[in-house]
TORZAPA-228502 format. One line per field, with one value per atom (N, C-alpha, C, CB): residue number from 1; chain; atom name; x, y, z. Coordinates in steps of 0.1 Angstrom, whole numbers, always signed. Last residue first. Glycine has a CB too. Example, Ala and Ser with C-alpha at 12.3 -4.5 7.8 and 13.67 -1.06 7.14 Angstrom:
2
n c(2|2|2|2|1|1|1|1)
chain c(A|A|A|A|A|A|A|A)
atom c(N|CA|C|CB|N|CA|C|CB)
xx c(+128|+137|+129|+141|+132|+123|+132|+113)
yy c(-22|-11|+0|-6|-57|-45|-33|-45)
zz c(+71|+71|+79|+57|+78|+78|+78|+90)
//
This chain:
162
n c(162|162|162|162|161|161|161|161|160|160|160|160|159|159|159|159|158|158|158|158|157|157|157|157|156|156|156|156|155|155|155|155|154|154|154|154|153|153|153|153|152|152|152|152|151|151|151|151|150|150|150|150|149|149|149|149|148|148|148|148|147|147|147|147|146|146|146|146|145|145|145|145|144|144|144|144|143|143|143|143|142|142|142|142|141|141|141|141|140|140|140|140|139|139|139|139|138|138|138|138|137|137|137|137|136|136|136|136|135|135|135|135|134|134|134|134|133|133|133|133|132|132|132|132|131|131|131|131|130|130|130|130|129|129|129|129|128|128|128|128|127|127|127|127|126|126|126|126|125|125|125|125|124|124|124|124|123|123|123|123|122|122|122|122|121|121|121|121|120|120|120|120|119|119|119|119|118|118|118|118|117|117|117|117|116|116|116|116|115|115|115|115|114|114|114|114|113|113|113|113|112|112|112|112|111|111|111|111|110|110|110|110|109|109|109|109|108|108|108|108|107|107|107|107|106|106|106|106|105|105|105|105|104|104|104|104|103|103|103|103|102|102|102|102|101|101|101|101|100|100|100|100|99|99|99|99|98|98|98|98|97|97|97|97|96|96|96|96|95|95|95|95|94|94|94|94|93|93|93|93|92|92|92|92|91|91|91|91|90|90|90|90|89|89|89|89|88|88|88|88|87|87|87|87|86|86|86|86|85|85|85|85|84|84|84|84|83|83|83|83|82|82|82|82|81|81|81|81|80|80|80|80|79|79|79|79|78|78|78|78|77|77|77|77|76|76|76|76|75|75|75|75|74|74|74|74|73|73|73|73|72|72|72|72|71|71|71|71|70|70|70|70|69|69|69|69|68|68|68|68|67|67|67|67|66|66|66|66|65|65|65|65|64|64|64|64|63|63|63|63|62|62|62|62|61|61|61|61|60|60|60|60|59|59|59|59|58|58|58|58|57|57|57|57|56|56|56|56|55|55|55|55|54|54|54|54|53|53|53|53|52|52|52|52|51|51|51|51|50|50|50|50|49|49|49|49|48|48|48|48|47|47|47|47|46|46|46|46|45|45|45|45|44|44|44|44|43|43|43|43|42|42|42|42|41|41|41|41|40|40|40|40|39|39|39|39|38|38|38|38|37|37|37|37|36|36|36|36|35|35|35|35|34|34|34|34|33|33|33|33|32|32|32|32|31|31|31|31|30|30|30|30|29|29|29|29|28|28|28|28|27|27|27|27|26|26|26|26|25|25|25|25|24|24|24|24|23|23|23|23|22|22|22|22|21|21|21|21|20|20|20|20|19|19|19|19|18|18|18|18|17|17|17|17|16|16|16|16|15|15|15|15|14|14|14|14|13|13|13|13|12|12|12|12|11|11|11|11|10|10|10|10|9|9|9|9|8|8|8|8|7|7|7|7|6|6|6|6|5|5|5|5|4|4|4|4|3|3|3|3|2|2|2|2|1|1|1|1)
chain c(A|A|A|A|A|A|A|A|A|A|A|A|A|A|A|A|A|A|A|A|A|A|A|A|A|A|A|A|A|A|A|A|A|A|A|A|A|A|A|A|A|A|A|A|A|A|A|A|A|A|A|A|A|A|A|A|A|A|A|A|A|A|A|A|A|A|A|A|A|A|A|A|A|A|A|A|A|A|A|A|A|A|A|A|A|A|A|A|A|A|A|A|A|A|A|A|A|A|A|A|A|A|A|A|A|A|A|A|A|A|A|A|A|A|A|A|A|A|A|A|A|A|A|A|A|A|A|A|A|A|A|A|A|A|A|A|A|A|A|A|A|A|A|A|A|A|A|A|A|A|A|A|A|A|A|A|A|A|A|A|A|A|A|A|A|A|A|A|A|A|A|A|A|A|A|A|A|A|A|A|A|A|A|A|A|A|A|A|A|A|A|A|A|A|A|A|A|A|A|A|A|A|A|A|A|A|A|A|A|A|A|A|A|A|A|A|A|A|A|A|A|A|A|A|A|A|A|A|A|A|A|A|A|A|A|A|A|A|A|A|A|A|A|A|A|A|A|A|A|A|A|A|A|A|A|A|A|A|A|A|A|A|A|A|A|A|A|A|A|A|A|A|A|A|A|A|A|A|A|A|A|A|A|A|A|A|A|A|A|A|A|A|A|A|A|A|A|A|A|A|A|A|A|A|A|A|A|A|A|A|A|A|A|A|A|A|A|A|A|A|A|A|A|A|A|A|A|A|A|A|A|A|A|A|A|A|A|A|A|A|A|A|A|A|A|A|A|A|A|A|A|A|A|A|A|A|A|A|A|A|A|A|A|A|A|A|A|A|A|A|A|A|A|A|A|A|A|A|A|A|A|A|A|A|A|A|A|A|A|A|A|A|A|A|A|A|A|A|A|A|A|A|A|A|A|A|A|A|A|A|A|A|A|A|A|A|A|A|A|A|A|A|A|A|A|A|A|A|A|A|A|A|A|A|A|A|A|A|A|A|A|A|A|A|A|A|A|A|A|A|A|A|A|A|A|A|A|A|A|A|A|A|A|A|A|A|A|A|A|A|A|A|A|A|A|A|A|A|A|A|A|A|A|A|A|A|A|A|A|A|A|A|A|A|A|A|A|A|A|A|A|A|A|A|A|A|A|A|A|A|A|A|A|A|A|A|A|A|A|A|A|A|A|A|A|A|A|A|A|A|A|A|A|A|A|A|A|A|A|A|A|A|A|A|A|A|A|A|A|A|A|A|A|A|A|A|A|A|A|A|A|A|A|A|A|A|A|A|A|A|A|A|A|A|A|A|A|A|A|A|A|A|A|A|A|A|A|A|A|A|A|A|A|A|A|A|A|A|A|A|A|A|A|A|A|A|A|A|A|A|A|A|A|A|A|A|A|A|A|A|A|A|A|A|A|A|A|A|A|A|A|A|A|A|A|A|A|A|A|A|A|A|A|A|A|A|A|A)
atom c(N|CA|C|CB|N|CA|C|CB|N|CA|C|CB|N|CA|C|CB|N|CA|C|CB|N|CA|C|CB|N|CA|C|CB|N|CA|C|CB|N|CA|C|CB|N|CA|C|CB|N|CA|C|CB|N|CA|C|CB|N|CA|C|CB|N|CA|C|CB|N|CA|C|CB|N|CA|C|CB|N|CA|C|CB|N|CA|C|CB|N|CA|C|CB|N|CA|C|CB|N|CA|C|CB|N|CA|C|CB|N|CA|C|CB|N|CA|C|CB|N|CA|C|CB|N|CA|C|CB|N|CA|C|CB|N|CA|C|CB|N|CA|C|CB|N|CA|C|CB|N|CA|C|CB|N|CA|C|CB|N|CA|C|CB|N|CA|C|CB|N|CA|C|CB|N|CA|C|CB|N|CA|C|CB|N|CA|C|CB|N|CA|C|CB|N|CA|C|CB|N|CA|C|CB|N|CA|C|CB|N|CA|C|CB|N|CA|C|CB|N|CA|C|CB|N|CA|C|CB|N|CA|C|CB|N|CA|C|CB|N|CA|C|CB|N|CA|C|CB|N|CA|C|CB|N|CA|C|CB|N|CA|C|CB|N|CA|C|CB|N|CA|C|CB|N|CA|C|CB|N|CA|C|CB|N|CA|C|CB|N|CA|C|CB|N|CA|C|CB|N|CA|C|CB|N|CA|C|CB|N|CA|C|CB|N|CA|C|CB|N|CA|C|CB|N|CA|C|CB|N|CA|C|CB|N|CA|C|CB|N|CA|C|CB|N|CA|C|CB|N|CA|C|CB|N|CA|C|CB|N|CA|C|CB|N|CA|C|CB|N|CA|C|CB|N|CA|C|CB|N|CA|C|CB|N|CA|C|CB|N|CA|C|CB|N|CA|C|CB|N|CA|C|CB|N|CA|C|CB|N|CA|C|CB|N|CA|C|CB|N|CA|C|CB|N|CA|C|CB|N|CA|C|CB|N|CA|C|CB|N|CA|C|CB|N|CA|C|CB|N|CA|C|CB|N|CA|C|CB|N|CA|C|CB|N|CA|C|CB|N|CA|C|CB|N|CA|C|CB|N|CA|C|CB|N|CA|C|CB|N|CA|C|CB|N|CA|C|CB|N|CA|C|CB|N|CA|C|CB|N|CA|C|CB|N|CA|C|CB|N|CA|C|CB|N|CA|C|CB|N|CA|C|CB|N|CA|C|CB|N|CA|C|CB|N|CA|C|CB|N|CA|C|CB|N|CA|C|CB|N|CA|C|CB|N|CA|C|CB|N|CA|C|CB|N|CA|C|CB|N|CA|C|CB|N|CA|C|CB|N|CA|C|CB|N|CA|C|CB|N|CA|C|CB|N|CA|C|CB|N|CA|C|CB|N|CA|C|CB|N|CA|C|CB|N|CA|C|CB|N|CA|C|CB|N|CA|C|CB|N|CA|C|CB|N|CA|C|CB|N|CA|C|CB|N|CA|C|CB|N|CA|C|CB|N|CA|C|CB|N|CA|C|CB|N|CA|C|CB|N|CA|C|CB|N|CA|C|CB|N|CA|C|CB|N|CA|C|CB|N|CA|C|CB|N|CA|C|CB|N|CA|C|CB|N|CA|C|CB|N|CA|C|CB|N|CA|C|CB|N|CA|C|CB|N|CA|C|CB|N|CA|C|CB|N|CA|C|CB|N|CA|C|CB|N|CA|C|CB|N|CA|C|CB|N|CA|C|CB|N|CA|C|CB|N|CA|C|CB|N|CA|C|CB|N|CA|C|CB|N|CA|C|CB|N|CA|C|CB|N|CA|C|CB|N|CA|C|CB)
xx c(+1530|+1531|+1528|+1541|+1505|+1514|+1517|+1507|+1486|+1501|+1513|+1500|+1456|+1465|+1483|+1465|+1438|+1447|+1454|+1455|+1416|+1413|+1424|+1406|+1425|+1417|+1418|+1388|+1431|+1441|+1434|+1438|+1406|+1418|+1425|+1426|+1391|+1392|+1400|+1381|+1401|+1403|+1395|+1396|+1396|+1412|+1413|+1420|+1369|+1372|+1387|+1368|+1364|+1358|+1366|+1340|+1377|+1385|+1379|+1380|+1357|+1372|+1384|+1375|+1337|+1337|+1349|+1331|+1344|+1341|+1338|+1330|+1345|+1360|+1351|+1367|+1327|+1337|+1345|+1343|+1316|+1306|+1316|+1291|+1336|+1331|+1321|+1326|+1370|+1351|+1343|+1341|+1396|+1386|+1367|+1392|+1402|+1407|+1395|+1420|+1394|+1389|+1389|+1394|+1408|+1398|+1389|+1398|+1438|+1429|+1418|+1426|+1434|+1437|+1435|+1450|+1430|+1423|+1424|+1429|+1460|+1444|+1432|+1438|+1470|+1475|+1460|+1493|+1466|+1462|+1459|+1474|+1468|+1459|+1452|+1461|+1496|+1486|+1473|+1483|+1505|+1505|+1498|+1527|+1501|+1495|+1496|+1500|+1516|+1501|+1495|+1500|+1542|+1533|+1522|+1538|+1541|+1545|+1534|+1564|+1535|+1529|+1533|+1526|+1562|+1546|+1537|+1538|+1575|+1578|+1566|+1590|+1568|+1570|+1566|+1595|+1572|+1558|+1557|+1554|+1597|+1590|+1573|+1589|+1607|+1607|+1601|+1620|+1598|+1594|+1599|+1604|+1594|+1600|+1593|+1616|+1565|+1574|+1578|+1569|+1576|+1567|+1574|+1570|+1576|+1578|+1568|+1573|+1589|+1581|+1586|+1581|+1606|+1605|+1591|+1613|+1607|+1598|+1605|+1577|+1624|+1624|+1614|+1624|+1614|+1628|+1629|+1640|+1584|+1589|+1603|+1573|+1583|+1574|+1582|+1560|+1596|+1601|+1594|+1597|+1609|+1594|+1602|+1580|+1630|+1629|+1618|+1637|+1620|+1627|+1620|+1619|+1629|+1626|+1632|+1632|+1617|+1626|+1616|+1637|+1616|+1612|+1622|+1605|+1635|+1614|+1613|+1603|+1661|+1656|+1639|+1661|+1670|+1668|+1664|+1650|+1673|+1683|+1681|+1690|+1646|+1652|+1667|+1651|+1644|+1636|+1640|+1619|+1655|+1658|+1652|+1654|+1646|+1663|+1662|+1675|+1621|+1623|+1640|+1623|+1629|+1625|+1623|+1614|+1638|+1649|+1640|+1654|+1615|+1627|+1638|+1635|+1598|+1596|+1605|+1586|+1606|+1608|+1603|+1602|+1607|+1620|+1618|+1628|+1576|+1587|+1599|+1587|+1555|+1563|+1575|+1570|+1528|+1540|+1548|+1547|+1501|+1505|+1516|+1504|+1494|+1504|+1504|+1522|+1494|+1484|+1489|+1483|+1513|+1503|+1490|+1500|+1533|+1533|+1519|+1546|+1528|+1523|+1529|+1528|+1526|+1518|+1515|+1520|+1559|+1549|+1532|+1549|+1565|+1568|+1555|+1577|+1535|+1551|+1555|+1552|+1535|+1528|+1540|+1519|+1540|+1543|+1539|+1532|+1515|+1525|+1525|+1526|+1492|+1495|+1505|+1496|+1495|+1480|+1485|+1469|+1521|+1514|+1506|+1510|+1520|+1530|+1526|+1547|+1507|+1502|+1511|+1506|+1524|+1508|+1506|+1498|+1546|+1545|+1532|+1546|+1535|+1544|+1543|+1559|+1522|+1522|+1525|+1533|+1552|+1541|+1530|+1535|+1568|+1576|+1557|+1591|+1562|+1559|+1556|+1567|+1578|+1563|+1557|+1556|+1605|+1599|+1585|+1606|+1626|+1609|+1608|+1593|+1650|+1651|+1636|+1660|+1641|+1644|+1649|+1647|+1609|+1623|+1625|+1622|+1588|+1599|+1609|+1595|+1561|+1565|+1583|+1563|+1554|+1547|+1549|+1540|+1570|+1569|+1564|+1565|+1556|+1571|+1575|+1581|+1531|+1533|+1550|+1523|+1537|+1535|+1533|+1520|+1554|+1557|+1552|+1551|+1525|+1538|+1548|+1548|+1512|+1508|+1514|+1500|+1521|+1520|+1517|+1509|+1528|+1538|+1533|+1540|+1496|+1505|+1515|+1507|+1495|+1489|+1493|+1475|+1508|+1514|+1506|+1510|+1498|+1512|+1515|+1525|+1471|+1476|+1485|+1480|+1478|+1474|+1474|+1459|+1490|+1496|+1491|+1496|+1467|+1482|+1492|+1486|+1451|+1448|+1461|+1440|+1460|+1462|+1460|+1471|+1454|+1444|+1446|+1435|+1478|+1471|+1455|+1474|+1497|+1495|+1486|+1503|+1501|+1492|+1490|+1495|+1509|+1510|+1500|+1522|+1514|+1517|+1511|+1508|+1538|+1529|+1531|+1534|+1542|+1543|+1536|+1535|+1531|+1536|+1544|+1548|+1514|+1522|+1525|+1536|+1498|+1510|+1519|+1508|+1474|+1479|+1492|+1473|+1464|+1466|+1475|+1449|+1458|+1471|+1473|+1475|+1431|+1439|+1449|+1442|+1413|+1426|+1434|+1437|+1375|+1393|+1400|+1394|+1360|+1359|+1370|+1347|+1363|+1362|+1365|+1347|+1335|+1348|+1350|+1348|+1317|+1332|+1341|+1338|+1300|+1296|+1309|+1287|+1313|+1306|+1306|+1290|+1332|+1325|+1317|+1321|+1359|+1354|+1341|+1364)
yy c(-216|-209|-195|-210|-232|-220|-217|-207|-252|-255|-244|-262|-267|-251|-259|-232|-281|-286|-270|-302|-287|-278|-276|-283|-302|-283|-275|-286|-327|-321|-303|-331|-333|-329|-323|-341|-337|-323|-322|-322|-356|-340|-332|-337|-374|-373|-360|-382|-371|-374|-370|-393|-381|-372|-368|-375|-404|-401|-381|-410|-418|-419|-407|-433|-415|-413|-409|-419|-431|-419|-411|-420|-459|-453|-436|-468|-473|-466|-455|-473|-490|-480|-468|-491|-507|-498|-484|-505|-509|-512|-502|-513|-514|-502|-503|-490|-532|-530|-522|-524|-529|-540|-541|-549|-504|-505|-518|-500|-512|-503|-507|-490|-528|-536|-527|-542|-505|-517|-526|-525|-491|-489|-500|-484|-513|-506|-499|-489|-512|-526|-521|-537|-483|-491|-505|-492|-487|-478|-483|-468|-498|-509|-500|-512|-486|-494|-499|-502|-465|-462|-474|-460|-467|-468|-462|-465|-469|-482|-479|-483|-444|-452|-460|-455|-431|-426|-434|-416|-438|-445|-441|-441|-422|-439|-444|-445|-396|-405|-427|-400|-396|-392|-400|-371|-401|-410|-409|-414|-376|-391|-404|-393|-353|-357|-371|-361|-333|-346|-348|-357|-303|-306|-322|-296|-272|-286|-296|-288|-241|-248|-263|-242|-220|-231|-236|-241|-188|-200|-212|-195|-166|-174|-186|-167|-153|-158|-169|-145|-156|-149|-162|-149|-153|-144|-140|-151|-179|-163|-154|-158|-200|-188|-178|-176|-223|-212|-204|-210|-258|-249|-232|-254|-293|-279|-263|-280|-321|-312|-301|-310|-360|-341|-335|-333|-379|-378|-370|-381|-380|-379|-378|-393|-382|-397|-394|-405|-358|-361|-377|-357|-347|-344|-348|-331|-365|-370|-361|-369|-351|-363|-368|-369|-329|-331|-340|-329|-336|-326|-331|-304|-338|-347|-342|-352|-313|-326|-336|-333|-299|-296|-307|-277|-309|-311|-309|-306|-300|-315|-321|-322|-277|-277|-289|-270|-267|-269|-273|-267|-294|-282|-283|-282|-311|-311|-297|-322|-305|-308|-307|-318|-310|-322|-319|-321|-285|-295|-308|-296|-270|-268|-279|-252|-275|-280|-276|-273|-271|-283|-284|-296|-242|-245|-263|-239|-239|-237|-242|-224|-252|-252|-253|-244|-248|-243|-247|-229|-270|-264|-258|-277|-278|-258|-255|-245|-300|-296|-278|-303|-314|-301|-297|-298|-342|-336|-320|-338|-345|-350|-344|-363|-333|-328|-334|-331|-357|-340|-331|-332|-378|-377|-362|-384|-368|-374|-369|-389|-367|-357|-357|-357|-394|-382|-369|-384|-409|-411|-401|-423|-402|-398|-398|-419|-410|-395|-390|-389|-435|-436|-421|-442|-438|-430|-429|-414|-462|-453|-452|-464|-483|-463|-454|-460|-504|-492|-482|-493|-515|-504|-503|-490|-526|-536|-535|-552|-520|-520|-530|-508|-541|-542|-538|-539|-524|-537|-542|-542|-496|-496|-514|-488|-504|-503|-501|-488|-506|-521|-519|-530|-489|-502|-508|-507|-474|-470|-482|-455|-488|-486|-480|-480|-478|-492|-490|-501|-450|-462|-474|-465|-447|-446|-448|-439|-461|-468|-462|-469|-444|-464|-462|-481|-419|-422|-437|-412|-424|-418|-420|-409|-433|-443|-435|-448|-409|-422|-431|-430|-389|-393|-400|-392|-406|-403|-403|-388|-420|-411|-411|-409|-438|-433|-421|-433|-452|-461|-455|-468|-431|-433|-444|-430|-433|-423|-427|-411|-467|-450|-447|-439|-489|-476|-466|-477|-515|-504|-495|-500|-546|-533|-523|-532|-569|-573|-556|-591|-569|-580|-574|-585|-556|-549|-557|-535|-556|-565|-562|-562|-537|-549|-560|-556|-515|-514|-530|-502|-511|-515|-523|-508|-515|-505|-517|-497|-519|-529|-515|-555|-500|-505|-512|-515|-486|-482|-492|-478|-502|-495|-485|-486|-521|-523|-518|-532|-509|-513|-514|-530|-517|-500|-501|-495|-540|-534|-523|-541|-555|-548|-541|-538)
zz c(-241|-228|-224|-225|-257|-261|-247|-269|-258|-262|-263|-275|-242|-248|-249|-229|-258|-249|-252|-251|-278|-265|-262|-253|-299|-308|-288|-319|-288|-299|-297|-319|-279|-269|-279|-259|-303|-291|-281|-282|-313|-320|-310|-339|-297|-299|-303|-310|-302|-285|-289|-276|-326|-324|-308|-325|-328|-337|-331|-355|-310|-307|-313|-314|-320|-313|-305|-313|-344|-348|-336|-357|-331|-340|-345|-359|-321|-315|-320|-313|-342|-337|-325|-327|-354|-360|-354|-369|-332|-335|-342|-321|-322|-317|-319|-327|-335|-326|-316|-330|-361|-355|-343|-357|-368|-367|-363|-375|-369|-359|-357|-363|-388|-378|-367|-379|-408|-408|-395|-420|-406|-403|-398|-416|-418|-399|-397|-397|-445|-436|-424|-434|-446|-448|-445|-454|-447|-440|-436|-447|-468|-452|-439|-445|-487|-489|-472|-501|-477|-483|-477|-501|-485|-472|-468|-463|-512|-505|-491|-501|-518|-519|-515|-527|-507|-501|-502|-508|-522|-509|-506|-500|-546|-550|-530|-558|-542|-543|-540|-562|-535|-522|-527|-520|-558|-552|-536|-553|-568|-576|-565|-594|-540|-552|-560|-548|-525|-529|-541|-526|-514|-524|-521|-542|-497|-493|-504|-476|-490|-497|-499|-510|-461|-471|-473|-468|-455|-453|-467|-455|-453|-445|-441|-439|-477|-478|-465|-478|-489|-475|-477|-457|-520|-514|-500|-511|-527|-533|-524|-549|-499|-509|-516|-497|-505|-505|-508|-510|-505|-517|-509|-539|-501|-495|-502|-481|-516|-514|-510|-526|-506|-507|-508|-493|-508|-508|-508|-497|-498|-514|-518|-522|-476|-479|-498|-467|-472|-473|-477|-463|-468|-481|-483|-483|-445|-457|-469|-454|-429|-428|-442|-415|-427|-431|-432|-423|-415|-430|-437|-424|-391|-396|-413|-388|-381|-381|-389|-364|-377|-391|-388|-390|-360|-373|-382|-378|-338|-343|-356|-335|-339|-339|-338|-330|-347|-351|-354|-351|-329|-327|-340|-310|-349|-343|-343|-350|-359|-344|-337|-343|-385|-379|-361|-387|-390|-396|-391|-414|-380|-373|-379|-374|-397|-383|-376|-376|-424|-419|-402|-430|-420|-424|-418|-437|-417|-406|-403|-407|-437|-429|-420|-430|-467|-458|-445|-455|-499|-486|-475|-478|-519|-517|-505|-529|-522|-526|-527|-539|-505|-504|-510|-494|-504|-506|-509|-491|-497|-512|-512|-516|-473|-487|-498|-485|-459|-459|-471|-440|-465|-467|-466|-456|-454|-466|-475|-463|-427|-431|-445|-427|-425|-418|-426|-407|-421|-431|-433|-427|-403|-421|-428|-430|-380|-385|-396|-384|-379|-381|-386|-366|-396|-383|-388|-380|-406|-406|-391|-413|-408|-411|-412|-431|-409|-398|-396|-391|-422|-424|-413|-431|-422|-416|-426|-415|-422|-429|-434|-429|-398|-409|-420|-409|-380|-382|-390|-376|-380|-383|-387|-366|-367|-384|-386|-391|-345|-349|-365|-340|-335|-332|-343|-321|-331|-343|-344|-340|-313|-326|-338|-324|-294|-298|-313|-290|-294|-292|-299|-275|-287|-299|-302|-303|-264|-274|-287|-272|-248|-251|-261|-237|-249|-256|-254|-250|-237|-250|-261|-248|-213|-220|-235|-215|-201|-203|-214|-191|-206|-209|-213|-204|-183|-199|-206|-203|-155|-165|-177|-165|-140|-143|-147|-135|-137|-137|-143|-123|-132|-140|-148|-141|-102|-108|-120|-109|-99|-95|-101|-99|-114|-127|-118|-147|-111|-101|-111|-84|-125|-130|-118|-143|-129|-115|-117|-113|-156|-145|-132|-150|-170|-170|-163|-165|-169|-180|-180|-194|-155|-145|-155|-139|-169|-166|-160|-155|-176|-182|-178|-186|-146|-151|-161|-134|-140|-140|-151|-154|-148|-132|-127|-130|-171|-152|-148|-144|-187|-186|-172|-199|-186|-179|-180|-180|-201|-185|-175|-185|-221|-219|-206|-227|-225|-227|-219|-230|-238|-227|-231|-221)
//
């Protein structure tokens, strides 16, 4: 598609014999299919199903940041607490991290990866990478900074606090 043709046909017509309503010219929508799709299709690529596309995410930000806190990576991630600490359980119970008590504030945990939090990190590193890559064809080299610029403002504008 191109620049000229955006508008004018709705995605959605690829959808068959589907009525998407309002949602035919909902941002929203198109938001969450394509990240759906797109976790789909690296969850496939890695082809665990015990991966929550998140894990990778979460992983990545605790490697870069060992001690980093709780709170600290929910707000570097986006994600609300109370879905981030089920997924924490889940990965210090798989053995990839552990969560260790601040001496400083008793109520924060510290979030470092274990040897095997590195090992798996790297695995899905590597298929990151490909999934990237196949983004990026997807999307086009002159798009994708525009794209990436356009996602982090809805992400920095959208109010999320009631």
């Amino acid at each position: 598609m191109t620049v000229s043709e955006v508008g004018k046909a709705a995605p959605a017509a690829k959808s068959g014999d589907v009525k998407l309503g309002l949602l035919a010219d909902h941002l929203a929508f198109y938001l969450r299919r394509a990240q759906d799709v797109s976790f789909q299709a690296f969850a496939k690529r890695v082809n665990r199903t015990d991966l929550c596309p998140g894990h990778f995410t979460i992983l990545t930000i605790i490697g870069e940041n060992p001690g980093l806190n709780q709170t600290a990576l929910s707000q570097a991630t986006g994600r609300d607490k109370s879905t981030l600490t089920p997924a924490l359980k889940a990965l210090e119970q798989q053995g990839t991290i552990t969560r260790t008590r601040s001496e400083v504030d008793r109520r924060a945990y510290l979030l470092k990866l274990t040897p095997a939090g590195e090992d798996y990190l790297a695995q899905l590193t590597v298929h990151a990478h490909e999934h990237g890559r196949l983004l990026d064809e997807v999307v086009g080299p002159f798009n994708k900074p525009l794209l990436i610029h356009l996602l982090e403002e809805i992400a920095q504008k959208l109010p999320t606090k009631a």
